[in-house]
C-alpha positions as semicolon CSV with decimal commas, in nm:
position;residue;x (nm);y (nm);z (nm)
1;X;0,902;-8,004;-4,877
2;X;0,744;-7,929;-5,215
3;X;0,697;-8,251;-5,455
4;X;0,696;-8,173;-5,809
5;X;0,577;-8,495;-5,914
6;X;0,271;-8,490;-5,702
7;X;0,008;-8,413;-5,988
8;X;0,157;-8,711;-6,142
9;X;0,033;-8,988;-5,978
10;X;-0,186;-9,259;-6,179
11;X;-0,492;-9,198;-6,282
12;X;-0,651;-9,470;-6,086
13;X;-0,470;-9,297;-5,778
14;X;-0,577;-8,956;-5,841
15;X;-0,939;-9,051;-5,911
16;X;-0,963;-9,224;-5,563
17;X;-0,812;-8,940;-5,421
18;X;-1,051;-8,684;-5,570
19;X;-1,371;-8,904;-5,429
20;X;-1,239;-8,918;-5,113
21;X;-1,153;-8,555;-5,039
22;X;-1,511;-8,448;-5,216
23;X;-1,674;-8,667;-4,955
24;X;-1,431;-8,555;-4,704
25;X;-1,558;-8,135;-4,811
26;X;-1,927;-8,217;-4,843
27;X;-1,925;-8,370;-4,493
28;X;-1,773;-8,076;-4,372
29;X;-1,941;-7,836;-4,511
30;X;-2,250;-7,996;-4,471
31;X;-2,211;-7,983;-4,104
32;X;-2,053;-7,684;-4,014
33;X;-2,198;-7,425;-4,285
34;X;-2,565;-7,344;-4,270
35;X;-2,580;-7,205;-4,607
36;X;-2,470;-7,517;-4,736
37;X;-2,673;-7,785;-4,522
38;X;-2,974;-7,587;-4,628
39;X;-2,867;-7,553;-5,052
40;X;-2,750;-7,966;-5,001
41;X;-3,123;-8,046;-4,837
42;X;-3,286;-7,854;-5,120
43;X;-3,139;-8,051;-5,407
44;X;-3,224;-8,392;-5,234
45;X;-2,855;-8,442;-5,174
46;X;-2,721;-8,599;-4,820
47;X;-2,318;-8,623;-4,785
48;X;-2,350;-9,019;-4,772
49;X;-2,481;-9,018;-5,112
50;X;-2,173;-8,931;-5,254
51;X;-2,079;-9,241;-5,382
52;X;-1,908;-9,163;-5,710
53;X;-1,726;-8,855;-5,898
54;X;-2,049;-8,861;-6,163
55;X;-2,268;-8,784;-5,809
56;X;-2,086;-8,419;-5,826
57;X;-2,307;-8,275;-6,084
58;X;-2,618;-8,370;-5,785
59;X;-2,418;-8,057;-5,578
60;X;-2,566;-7,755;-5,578
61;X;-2,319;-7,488;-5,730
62;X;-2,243;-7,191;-5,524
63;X;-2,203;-6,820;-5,678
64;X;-2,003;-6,517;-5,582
65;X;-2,353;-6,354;-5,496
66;X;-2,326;-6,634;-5,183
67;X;-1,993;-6,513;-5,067
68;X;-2,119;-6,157;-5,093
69;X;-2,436;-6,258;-4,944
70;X;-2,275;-6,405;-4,659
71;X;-2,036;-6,124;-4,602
72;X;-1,816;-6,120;-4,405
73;X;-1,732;-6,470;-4,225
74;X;-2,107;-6,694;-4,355
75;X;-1,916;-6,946;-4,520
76;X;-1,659;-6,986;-4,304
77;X;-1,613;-7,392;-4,173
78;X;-1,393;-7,342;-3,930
79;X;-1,329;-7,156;-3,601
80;X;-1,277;-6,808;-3,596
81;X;-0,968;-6,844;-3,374
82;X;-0,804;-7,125;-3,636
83;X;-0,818;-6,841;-3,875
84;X;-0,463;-6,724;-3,996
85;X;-0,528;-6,487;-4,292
86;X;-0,825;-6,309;-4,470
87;X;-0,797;-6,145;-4,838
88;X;-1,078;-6,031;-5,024
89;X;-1,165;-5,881;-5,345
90;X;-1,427;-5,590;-5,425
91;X;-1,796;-5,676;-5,457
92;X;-2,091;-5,500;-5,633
93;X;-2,229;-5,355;-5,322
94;X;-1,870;-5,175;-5,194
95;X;-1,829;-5,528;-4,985
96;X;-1,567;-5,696;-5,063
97;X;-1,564;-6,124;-5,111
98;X;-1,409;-6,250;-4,818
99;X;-1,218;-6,580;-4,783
100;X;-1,038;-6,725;-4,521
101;X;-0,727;-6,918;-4,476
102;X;-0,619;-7,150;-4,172
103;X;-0,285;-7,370;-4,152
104;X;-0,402;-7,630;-4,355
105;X;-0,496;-7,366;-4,653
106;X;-0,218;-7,195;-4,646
107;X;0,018;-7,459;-4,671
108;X;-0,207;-7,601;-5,008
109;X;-0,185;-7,214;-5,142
110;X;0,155;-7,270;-5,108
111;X;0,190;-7,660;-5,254
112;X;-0,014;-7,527;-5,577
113;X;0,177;-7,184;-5,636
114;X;0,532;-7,339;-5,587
115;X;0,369;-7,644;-5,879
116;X;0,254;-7,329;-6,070
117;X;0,627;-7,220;-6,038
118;X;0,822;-7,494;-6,106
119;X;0,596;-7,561;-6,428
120;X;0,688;-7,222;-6,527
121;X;1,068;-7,291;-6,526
122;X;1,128;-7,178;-6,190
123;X;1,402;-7,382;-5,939
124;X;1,520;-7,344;-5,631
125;X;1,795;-7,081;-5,577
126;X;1,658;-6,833;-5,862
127;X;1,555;-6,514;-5,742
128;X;1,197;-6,408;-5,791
129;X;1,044;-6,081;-5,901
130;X;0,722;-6,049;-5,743
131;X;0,509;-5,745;-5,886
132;X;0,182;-5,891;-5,783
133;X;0,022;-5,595;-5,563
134;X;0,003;-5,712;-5,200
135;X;-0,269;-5,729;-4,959
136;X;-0,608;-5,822;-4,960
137;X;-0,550;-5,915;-5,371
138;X;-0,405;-6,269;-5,316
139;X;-0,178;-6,237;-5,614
140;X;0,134;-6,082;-5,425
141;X;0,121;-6,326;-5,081
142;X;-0,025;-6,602;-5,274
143;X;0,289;-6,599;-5,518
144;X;0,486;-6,527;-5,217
145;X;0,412;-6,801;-4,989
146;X;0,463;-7,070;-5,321
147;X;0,767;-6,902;-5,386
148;X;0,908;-6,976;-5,015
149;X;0,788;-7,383;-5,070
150;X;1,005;-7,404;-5,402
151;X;1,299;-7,225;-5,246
152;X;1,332;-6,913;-5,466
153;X;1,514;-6,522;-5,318
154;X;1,190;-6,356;-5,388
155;X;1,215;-5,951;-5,428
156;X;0,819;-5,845;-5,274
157;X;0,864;-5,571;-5,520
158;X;0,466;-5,506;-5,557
159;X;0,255;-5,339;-5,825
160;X;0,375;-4,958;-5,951
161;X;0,653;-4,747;-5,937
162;X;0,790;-4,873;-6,274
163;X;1,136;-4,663;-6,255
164;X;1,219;-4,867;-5,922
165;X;1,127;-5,219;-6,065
166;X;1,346;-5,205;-6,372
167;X;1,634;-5,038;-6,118
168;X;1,611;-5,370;-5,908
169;X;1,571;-5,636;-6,247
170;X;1,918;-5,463;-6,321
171;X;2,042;-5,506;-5,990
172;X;1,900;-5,820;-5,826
173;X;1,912;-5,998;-6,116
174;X;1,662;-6,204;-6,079
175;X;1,521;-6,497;-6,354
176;X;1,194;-6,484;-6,313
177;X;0,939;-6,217;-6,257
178;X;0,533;-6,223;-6,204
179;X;0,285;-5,941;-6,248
180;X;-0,016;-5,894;-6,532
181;X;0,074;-5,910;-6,881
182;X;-0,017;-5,575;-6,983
183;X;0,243;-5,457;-6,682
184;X;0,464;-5,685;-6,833
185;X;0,504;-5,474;-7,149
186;X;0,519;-5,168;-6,968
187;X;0,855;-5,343;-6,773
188;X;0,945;-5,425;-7,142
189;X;0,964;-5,108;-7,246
190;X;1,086;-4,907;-6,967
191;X;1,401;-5,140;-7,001
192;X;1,415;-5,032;-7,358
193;X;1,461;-4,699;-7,292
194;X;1,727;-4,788;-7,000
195;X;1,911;-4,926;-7,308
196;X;1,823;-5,276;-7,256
197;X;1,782;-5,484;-7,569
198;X;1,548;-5,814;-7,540
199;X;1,766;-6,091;-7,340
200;X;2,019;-5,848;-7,188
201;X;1,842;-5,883;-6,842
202;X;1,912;-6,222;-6,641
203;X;1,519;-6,240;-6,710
204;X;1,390;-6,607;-6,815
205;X;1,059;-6,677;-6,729
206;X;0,728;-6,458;-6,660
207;X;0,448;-6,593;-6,468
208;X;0,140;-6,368;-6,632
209;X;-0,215;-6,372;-6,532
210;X;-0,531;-6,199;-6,343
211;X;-0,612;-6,048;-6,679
212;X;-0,728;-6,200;-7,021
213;X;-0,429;-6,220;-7,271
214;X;-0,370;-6,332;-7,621
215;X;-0,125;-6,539;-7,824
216;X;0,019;-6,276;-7,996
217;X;0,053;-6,070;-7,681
218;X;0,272;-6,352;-7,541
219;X;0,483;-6,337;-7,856
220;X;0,520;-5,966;-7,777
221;X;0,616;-6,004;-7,432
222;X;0,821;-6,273;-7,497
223;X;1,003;-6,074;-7,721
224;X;1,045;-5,793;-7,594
225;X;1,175;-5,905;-7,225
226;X;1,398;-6,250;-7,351
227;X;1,160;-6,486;-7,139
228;X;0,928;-6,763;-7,171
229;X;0,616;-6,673;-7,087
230;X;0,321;-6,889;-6,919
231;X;-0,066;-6,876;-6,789
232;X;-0,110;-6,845;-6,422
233;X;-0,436;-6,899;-6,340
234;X;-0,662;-6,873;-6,042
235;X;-0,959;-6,693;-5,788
236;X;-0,972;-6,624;-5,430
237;X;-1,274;-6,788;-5,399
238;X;-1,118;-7,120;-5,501
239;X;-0,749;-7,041;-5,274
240;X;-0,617;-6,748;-5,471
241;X;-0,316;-6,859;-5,762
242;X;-0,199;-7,136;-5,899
243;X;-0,560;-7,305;-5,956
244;X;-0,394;-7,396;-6,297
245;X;-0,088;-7,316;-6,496
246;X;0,046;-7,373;-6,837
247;X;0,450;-7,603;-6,844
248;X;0,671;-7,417;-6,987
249;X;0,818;-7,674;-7,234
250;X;0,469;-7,666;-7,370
251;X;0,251;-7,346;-7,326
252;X;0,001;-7,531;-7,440
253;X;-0,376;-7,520;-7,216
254;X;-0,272;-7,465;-6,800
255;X;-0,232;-7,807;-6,604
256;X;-0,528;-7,798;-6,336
257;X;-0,369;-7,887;-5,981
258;X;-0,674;-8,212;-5,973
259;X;-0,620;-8,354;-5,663
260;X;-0,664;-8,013;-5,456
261;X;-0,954;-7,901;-5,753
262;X;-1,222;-8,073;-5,892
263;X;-1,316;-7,927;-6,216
264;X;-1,594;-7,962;-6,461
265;X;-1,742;-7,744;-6,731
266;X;-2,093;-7,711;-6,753
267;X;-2,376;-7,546;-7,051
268;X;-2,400;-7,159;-6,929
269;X;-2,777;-7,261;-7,024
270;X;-2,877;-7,571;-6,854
271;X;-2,604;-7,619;-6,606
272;X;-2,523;-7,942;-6,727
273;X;-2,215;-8,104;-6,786
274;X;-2,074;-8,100;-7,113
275;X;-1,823;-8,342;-7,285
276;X;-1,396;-8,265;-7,219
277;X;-1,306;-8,056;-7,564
278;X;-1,669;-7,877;-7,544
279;X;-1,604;-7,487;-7,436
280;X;-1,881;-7,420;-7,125
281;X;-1,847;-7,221;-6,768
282;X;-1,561;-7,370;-6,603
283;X;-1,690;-7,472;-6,254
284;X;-1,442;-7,591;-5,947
285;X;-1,481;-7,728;-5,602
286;X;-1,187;-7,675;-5,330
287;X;-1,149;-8,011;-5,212
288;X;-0,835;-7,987;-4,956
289;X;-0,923;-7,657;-4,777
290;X;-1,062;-7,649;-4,425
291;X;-1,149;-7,347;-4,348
292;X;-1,392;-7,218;-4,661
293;X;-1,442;-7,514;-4,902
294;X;-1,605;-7,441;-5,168
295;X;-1,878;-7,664;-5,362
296;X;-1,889;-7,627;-5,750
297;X;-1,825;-7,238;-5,753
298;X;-1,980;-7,079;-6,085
299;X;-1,653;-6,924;-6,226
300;X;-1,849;-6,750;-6,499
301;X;-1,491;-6,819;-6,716
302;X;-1,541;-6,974;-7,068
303;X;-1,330;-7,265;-7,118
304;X;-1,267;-7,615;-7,256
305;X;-1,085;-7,869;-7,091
306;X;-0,854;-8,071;-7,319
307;X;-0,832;-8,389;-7,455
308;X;-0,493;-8,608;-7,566
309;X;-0,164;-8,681;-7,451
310;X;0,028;-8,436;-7,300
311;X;0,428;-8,448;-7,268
312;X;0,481;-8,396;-6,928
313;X;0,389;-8,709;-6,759
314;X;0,126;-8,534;-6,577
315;X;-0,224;-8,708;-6,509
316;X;-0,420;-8,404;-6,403
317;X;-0,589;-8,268;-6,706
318;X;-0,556;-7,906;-6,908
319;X;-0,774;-7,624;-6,926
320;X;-0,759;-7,389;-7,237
321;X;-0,722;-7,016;-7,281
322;X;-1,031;-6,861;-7,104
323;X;-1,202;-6,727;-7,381
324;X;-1,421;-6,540;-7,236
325;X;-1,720;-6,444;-6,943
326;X;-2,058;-6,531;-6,953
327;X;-2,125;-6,218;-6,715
328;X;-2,072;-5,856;-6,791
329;X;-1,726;-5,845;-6,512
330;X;-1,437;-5,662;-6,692
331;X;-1,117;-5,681;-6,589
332;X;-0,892;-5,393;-6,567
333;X;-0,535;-5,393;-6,522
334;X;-0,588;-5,713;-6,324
335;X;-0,865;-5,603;-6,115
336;X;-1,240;-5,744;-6,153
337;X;-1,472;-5,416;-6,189
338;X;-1,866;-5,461;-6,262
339;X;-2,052;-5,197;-6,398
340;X;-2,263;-5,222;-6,152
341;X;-1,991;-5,084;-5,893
342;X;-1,937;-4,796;-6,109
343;X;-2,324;-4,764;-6,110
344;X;-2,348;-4,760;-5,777
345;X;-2,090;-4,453;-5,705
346;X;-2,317;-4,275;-5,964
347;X;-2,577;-4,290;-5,799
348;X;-2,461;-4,119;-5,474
349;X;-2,446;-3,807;-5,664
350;X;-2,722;-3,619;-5,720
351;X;-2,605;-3,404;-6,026
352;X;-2,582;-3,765;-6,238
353;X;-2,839;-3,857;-6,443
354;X;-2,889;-4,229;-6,436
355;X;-2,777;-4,270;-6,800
356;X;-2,343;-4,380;-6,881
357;X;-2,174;-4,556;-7,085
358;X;-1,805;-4,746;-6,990
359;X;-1,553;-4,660;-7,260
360;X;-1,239;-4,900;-7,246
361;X;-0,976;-4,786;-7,451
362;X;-0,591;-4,911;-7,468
363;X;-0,308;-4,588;-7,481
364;X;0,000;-4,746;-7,504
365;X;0,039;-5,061;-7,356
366;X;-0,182;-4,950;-7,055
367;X;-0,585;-5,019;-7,077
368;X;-0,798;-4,760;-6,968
369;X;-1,155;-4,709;-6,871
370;X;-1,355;-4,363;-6,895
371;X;-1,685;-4,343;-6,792
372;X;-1,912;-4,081;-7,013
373;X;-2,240;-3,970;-6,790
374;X;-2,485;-3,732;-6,898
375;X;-2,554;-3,379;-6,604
376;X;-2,662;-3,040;-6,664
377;X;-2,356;-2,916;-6,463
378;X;-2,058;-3,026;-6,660
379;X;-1,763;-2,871;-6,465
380;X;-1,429;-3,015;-6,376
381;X;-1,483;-3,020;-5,989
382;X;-1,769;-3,290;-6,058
383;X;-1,570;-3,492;-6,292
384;X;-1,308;-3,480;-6,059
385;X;-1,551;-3,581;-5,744
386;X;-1,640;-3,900;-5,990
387;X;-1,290;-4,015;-6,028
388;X;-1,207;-3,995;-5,648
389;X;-1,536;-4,171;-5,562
390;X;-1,427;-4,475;-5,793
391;X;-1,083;-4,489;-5,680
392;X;-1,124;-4,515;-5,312
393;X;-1,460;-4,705;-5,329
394;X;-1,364;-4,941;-5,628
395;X;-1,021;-4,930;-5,639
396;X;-0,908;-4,839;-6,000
397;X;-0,837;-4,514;-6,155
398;X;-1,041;-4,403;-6,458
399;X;-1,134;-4,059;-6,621
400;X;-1,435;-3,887;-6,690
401;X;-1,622;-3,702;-6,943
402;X;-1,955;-3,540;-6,841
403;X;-2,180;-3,527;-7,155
404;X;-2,473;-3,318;-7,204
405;X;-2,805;-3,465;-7,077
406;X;-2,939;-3,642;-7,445
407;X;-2,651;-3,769;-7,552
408;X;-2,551;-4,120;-7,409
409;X;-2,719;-4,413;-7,607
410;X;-3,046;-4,512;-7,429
411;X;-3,200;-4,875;-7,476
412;X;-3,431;-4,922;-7,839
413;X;-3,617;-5,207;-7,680
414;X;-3,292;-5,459;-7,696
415;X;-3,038;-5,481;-7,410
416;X;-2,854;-5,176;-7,370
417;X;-2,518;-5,172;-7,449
418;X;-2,318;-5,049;-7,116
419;X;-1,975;-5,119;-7,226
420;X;-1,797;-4,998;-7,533
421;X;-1,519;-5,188;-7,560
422;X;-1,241;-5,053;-7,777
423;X;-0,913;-5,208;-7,716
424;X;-0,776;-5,412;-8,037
425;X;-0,707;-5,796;-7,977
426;X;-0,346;-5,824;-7,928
């Protein structure tokens, strides 16, 4: 039975609670995963040792390179046969990140998504519009399974087919809906031009998220589509959704779910801790999971946690906006792309020269990402070849221009310049 007053024990409590479960993760881990008995032994650091929450910043952090490098099942503490779920998301290489789920996970994936939810607005008995895409993504069964816990009617309505999703908003009527907020101004205005004018839907809340997003786009969607719009926030390699999300009586920084993740923001330099307020690398350790805790996992997300009262009641601290990335990953309509996937499909085909450039450019209320790469055959076949490669190796659609061979910047000594980014901040 979901508990909404869980992450707001007192502090005392919830400090005790975090010490314990770390010690409970790094004694699992430490035992069960070899990748992390060996990274624990090289820092000096033996599970007994953790004696206090300061003794954290002794752990060794872990990177998505690890889960990549340990593809497909490396990291995995439990049994194979107490598995009950993989997703996965892509990887540099064409492999995805895999991370695995037993009882015990899933039912924390669900605890922290229905928290996520009921912060939001949601309640039980409101129908749900779920346009997270489902699958390996975790956004569509993560929201699902937290949805079940509260008690909503959730409509698995998926990602696309726009037409169909504002057909069943009009008919389901349902009060809140989830996707990405750039898909939630597409919604926005495909209701529009079904005649609907802001607040005319049963529409109250959105859950947005898996994609950076301004202020003054949630003005815009909130607007446009009548709700009240809040920050979901969350990775697979932590448990998917609902790491962290904003109350909806505040919008104000997303409440971090503290007793299931142990947070800390670090100097993108050094590594080291840095004061609550200071922006840094948000870095998080799963400290409930079973079957693939992680220790201190280098988000690579820019962030500040913050200080001062809040007026909820809740103990479990705030994390702001994510500002930004301290790596080169953009995110596209809610997926994670790296250049170097693109680079990779490149590079398969013989006609390429080795020299692009990533143009991302917003038409409409869509992004979009075109990919400019110099060959001495410039024909439409082999632009077309390009776009298929991406889509079923990476998993996003772009477009391509072939450019004569001379004509994409090169490198003047500095770092060159892969991505052009040319979308206005909303």
């Amino acid at each position: 039975m979901f508990n909404p007053t869980a992450e707001s024990m007192p502090l005392a409590q919830l400090r005790e609670l975090q010490l314990q479960r770390l010690q409970d993760t790094v004694a699992r881990v430490h035992e069960k995963v070899p990748f992390y008995r060996r990274r624990l032994g090289e820092v000096g650091m033996n599970p007994g040792e953790l004696r206090t929450l300061a003794d954290v910043a002794r752990l060794p952090f872990t990177r998505k390179a690890d889960l990549r490098d340990h593809y497909p099942f490396g990291l995995l503490s439990a049994a194979r046969e107490d598995i009950r779920r993989f997703h996965a998301s892509s990887g540099t290489t064409g492999k995805p990140t895999v991370v695995g789920y037993d009882e015990n996970d899933l039912e924390v994936f669900s605890e922290v998504v229905a928290r996520s939810l009921y912060a939001a607005g949601a309640r039980p008995g409101m129908v749900f519009h779920n346009a997270y895409g489902y699958g390996l993504f975790t956004g569509g069964l993560g929201l699902h399974g937290g949805a079940d816990r509260l008690g909503l009617a959730t409509v698995p309505v998926s990602g696309g087919m726009t037409e169909r999703q504002v057909t069943l908003i009009e008919d389901f009527e349902p009060e809140i809906i989830a996707c990405t907020p750039s898909y939630a101004l597409v919604l926005a205005e495909a209701l529009s031009r079904r005649g609907h004018a802001p607040g005319t839907t049963r529409l109250k809340y959105a859950i947005l998220g898996a994609e950076p997003w301004s202020e003054g786009m949630r003005r815009e969607i909130e607007q446009k589509l009548g709700v009240k719009a809040t920050n979901i926030y969350g990775l697979s390699e932590i448990i998917g959704p609902g790491v962290s999300n904003e109350d909806v009586t505040e919008q104000r920084g997303s409440y971090l779910w503290e007793d299931h993740f142990y947070p800390e923001i670090v100097d993108p330099e050094t590594g080291l801790n840095v004061a609550d307020g200071e922006l840094g690398v948000l870095v998080l350790t799963s400290m409930s999971r079973t079957a693939m805790p992680v220790l201190r996992y280098w988000t690579g997300d820019i962030t500040r946690l913050l200080t001062g009262e809040n007026s909820t009641g809740r103990s479990v601290r705030r994390m702001d906006r994510i500002q930004g990335r301290v790596d080169d990953m953009i995110i596209l309509r809610g997926v994670n792309v790296y250049p170097s996937q693109l680079e990779a499909v490149l590079a398969q085909l013989e006609e390429l020269t080795p020299h692009y450039q990533i143009v991302l450019t917003r038409t409409g209320l869509m992004d979009e990402l075109q990919l400019r790469i110099e060959s001495a055959r410039r024909d439409a076949s082999l632009s077309q070849e390009v776009v298929r490669r991406v889509r079923d190796s990476v998993g996003i659609s772009i477009s391509c221009e072939l450019c004569e061979v001379g004509t994409v910047p090169r490198s003047e000594g500095g770092k060159l310049k892969r991505v052009l980014d040319l979308r206005e901040a909303r």
